[in-house]
C-alpha positions as CSV (number, residue, x, y, z in Angstrom):
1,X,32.8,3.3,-8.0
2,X,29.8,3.4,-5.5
3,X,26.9,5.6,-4.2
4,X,29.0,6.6,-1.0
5,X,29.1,10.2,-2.1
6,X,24.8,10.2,-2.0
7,X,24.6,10.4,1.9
8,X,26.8,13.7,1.7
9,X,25.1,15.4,-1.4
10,X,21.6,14.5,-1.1
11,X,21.6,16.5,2.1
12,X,19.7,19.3,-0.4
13,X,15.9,17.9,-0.2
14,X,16.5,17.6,3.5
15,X,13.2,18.5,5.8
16,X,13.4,19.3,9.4
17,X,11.2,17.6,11.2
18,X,12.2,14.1,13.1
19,X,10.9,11.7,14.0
20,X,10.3,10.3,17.5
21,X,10.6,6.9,18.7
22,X,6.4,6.8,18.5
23,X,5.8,8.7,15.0
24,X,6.1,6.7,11.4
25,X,9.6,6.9,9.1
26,X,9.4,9.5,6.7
27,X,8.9,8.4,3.7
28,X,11.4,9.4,1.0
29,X,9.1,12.2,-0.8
30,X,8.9,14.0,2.9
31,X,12.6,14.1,2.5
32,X,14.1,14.4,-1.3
33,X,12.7,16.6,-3.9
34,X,11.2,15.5,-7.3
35,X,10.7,12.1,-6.3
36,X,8.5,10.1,-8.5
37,X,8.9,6.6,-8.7
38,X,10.4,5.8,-5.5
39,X,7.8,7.0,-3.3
40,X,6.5,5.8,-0.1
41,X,9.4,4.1,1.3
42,X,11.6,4.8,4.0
43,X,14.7,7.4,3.9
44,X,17.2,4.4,4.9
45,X,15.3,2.1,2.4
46,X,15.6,4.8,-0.4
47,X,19.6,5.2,0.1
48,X,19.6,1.5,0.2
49,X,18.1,1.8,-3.4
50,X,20.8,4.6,-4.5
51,X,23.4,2.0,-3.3
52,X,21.9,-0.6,-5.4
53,X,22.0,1.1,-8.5
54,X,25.5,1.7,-7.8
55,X,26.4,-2.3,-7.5
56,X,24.6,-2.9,-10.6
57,X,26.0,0.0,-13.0
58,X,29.2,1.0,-11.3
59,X,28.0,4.2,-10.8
60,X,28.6,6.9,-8.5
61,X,26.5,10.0,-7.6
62,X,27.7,12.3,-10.8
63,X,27.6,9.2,-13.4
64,X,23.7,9.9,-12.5
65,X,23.2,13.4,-11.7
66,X,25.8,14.8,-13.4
67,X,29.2,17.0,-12.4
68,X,27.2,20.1,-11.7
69,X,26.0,18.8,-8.6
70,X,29.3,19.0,-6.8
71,X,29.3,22.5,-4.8
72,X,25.8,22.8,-5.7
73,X,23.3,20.5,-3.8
74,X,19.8,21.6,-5.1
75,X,20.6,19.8,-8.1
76,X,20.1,16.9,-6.9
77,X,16.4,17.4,-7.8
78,X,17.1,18.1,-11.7
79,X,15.1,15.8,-14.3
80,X,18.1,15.2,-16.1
81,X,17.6,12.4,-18.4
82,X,19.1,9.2,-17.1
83,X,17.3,9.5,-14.2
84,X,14.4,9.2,-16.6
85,X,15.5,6.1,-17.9
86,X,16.0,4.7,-14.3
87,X,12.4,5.6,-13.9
88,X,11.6,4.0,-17.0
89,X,13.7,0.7,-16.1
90,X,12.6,0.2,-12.5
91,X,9.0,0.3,-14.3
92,X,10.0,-2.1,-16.9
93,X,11.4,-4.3,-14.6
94,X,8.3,-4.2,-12.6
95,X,6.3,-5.2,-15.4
96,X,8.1,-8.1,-16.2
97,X,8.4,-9.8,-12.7
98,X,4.6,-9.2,-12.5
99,X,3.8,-10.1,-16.0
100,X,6.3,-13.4,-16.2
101,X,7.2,-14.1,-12.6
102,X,3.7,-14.0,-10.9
103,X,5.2,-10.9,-9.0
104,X,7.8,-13.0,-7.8
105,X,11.5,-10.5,-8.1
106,X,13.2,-12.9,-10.4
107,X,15.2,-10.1,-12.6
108,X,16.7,-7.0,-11.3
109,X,19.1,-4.4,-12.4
110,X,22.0,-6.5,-11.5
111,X,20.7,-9.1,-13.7
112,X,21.5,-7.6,-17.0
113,X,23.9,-4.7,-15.7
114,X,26.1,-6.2,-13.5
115,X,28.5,-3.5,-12.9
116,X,28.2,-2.2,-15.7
117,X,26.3,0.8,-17.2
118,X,25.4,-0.9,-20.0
119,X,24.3,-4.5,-20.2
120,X,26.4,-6.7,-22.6
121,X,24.9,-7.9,-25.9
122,X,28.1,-9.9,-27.2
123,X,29.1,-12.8,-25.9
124,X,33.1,-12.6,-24.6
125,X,35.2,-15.1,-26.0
126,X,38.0,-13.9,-22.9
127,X,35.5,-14.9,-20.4
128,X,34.0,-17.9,-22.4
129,X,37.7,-19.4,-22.6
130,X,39.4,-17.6,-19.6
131,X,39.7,-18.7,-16.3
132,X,35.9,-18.5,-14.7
133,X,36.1,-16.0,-11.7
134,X,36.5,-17.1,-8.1
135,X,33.0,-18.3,-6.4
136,X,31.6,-15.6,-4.0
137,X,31.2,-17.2,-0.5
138,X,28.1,-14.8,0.3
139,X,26.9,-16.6,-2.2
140,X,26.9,-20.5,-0.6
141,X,23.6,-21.9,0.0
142,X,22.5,-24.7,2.1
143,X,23.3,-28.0,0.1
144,X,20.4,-30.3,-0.9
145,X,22.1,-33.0,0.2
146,X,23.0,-31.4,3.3
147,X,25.3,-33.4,6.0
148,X,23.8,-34.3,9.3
149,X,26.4,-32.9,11.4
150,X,27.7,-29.9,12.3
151,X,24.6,-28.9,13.3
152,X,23.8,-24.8,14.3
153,X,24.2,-25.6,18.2
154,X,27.2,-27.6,17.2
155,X,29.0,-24.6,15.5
156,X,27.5,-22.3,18.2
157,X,28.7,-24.7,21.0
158,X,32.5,-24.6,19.8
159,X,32.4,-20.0,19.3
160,X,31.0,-19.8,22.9
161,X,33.5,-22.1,24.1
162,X,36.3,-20.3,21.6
163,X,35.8,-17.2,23.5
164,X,35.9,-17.6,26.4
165,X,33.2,-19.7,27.7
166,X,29.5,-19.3,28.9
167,X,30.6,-18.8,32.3
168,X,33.0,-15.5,31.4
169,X,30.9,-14.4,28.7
170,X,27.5,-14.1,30.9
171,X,30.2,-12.3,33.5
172,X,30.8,-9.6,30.8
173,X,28.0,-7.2,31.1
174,X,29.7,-3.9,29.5
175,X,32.5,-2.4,28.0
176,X,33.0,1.0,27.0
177,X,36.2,0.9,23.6
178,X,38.3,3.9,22.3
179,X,40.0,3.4,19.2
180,X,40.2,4.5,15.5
181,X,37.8,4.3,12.1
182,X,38.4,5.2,8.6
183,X,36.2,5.2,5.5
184,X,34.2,8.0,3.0
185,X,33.1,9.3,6.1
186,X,36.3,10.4,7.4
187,X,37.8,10.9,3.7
188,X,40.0,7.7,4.5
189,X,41.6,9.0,7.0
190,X,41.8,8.1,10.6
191,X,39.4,9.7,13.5
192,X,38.8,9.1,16.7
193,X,36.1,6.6,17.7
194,X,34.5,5.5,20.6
195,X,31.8,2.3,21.7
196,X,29.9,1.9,24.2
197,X,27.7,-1.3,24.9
198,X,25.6,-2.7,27.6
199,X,23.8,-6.5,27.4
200,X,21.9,-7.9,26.2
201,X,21.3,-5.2,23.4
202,X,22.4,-1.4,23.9
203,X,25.0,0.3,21.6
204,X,26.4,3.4,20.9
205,X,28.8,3.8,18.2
206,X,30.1,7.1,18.1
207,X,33.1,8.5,15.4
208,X,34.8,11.9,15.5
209,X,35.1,13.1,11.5
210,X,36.5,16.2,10.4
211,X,33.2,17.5,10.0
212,X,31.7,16.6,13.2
213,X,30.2,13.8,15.1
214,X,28.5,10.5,13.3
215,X,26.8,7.8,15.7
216,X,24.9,4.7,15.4
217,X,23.1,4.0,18.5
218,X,20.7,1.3,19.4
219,X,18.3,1.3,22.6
220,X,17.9,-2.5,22.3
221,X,14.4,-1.7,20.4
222,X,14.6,1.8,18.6
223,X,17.9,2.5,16.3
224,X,19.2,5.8,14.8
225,X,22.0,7.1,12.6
226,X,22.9,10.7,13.1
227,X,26.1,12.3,11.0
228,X,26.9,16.3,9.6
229,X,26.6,14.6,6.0
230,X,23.4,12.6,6.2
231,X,19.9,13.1,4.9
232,X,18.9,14.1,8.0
233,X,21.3,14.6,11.0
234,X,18.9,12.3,13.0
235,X,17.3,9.4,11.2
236,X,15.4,7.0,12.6
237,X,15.8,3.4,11.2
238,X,12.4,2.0,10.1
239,X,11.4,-1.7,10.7
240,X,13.3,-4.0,8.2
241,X,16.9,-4.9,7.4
242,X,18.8,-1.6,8.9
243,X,16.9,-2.0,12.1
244,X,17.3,-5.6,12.4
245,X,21.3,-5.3,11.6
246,X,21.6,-2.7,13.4
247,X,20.1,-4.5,16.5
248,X,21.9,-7.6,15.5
249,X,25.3,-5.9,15.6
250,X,24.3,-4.8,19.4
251,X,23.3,-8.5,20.5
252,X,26.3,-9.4,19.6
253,X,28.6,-7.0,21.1
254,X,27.6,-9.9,23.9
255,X,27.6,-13.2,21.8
256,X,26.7,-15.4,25.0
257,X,23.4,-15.1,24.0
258,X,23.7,-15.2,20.4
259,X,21.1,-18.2,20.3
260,X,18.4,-15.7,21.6
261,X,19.9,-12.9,18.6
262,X,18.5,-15.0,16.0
263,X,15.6,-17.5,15.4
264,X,15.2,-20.5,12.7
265,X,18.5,-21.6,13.0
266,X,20.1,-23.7,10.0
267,X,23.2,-25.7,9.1
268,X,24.1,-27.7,5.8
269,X,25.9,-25.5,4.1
270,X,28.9,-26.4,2.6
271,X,32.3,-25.3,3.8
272,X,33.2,-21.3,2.4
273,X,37.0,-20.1,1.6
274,X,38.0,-16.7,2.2
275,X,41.6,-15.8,1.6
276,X,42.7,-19.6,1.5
277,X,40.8,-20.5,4.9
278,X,38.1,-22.5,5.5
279,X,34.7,-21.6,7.1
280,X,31.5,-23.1,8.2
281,X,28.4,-21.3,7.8
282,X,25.4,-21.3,9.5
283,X,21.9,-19.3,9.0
284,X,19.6,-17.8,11.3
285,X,16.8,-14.6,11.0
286,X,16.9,-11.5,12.8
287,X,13.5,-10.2,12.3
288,X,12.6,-10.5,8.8
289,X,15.9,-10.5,8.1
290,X,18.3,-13.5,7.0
291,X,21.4,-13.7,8.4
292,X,24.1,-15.7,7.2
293,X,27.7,-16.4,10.2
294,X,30.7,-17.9,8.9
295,X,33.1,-19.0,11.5
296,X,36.6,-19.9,11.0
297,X,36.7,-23.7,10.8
298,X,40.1,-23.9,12.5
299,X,39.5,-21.3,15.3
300,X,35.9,-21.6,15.9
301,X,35.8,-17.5,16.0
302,X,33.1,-15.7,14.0
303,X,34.5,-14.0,10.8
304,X,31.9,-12.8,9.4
305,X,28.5,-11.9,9.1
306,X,26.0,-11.2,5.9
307,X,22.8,-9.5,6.0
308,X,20.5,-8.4,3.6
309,X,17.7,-5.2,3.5
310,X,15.0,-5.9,1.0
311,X,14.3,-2.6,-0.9
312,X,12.0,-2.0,-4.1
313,X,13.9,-2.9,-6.4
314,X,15.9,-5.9,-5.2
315,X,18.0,-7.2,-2.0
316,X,21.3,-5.3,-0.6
317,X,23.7,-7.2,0.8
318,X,25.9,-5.8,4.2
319,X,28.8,-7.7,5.5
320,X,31.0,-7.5,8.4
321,X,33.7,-9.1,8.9
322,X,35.8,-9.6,12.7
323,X,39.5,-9.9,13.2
324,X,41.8,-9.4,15.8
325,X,40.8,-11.3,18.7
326,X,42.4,-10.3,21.8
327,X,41.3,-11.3,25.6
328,X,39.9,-8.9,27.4
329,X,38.5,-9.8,31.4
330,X,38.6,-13.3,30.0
331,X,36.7,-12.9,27.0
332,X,38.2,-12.8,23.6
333,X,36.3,-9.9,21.6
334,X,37.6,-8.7,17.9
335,X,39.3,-5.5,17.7
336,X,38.8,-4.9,14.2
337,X,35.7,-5.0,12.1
338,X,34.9,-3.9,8.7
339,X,32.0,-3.1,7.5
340,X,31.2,-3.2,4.0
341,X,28.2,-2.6,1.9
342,X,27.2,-0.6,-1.6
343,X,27.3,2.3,0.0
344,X,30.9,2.1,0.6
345,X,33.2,0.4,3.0
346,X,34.3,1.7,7.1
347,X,37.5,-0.1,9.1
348,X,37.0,-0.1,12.8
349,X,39.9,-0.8,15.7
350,X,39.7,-0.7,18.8
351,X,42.8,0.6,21.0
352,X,41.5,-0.4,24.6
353,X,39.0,-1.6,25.9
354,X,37.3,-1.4,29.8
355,X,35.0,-4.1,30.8
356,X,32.5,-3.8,32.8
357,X,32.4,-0.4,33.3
358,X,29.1,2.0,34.4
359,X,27.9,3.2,31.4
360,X,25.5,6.6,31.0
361,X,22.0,4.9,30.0
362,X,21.7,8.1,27.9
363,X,24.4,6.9,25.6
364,X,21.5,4.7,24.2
365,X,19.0,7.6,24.1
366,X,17.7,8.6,20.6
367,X,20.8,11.5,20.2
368,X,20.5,15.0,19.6
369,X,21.4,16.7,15.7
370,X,25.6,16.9,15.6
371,X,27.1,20.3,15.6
372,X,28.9,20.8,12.3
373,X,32.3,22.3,12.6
């Protein structure tokens, strides 16, 4: 179980000012009632919180807030009492980091939980003697041995040249995609969707649920997410791992210039399996943000991408991963991605695609509050 149900339900503590491109995020007390311990962080941060509490206790909304907040979001703001013990842990964990760790975050919830709403105090003889779980491949880090070659550009030389070329890519300038999603959004169902994307960095991502329109959109600088079940039907991303994926995710729409998409480079990893294929990873920083690529060592063609936002209480991993390439004016561009993260999970496919077509610059203008149907 996950948080996913938090951007629908927390709605209640809503206020109704935005803001502009030139004011300050609100912080999460401007936005959310009775907030104590989390305060003065940024809306996105604070949902990136919820969604870590729900990877480390399994949790969803009501396992914290209990049942009587379904049909009845104000409350959402009741002191019930575990949120009083997640006060009362995030504190404790502070403590400890500061007390033992210089201030360094070297224990979290997940360290202890892991999954779980209560951390294990017997050791398991199954897992002991069982058969250890499989290895995450997020999880690979650069080896200290690490082998000279491939390097970054060498990895990075072979996916330009697996799509397509430098030549065709550069000649691709913009596309405008139909095509479906699905995810807690759209109740797992499919909608309508629709992407629209100009280089080196504009993006609009616009999807057509049941309860009105949902958009991510990116300006190349500024990025928001509006939706009929969110916070706040327009919320702009502050600076840090959001706006840097979310800017990321535009950049490469266009991979040509995927060198310029990310700084400080790194190779040396070793190889990653995913579903009994092999991948080489490579690392690189958008922002402050790290950024891990794994590209499929047979194909050359990116699979996947990691990226992390670094929120009080520990780091929250999003991953996207790209299938279904298909040629289009030359160019081979994925026509599925998935995007998963501990919020919950969203399955894109596109249906057709028209490069290089004029595309409204006000698609990439901050967008107005949906209508709800």
């Amino acid at each position: 179980m996950n948080l996913a149900l938090i951007s629908l339900l927390l709605t209640v503590g809503a206020a109704h000012a935005q803001p502009g491109t030139d004011q300050k995020p609100l912080m999460a007390e401007d936005v959310f009632k009775n907030v104590q311990v989390l305060r003065g962080i940024p809306v996105n941060q604070f949902m990136e919180t919820m969604g870590f509490f729900s990877a480390a206790l399994g949790y969803n909304c009501t396992n914290c807030h209990g049942d009587e907040v379904l049909g009845n979001w104000a409350r959402y703001a009741d002191d019930v009492p575990i949120k009083r013990t997640a006060r009362r842990m995030i504190q404790m964990v502070n403590t400890l980091n500061k007390g033992e760790f210089g201030g360094r975050r070297a224990v979290t919830c997940y360290s202890c939980h892991r999954g779980s709403g209560s951390p294990k105090v017997v050791p398991s003889l199954a897992e002991q003697y069982g058969e250890p779980p499989p290895d995450d491949p997020n999880e690979v880090e650069i080896a200290r041995r690490a082998p000279a070659t491939p390097t970054a550009d060498d990895i990075l030389n072979r996916y330009i040249q697996a799509l397509g070329g430098a030549q065709r890519l550069a000649a691709l300038t913009t596309f405008a995609a139909k095509g479906t999603a699905e995810g807690f959004d759209t109740y797992h169902g499919k909608v309508a969707m629709e992407l629209f994307a100009k280089a080196p960095g504009q993006r609009a991502l616009i999807v057509h649920t049941q309860n009105g329109d949902g958009a991510t959109i990116c300006d190349g600088r500024t990025a928001w997410i509006t939706g009929p079940d969110r916070p706040l039907p327009v919320l702009q991303l502050a600076p840090g791992g959001d706006l840097d994926g979310a800017r990321l995710d535009a950049q490469l729409a266009f991979p040509g210039n995927i060198r310029q998409a990310l700084t400080q480079w790194r190779a040396g990893f070793p190889a990653a399996t995913i579903d009994d294929r092999e991948f080489q990873v490579i690392q690189g920083t958008a922002g402050n943000s790290r950024v891990k690529l794994f590209f499929d060592k047979e194909s050359g063609l990116l699979a996947r991408q990691v990226r992390y936002e670094n929120t009080v209480v520990g780091l929250v991993p999003a991953q996207v991963d790209y299938s279904d390439y298909r040629e289009v004016a030359g160019v081979k561009i994925p026509f599925q991605w998935v995007v998963t993260w501990t919020d919950g999970r969203s399955t894109f496919r596109f249906t057709e695609v028209q490069p290089n077509v004029a595309v409204d610059p006000a698609k990439f203008s901050k967008p107005a509050a949906p209508a709800a149907r």
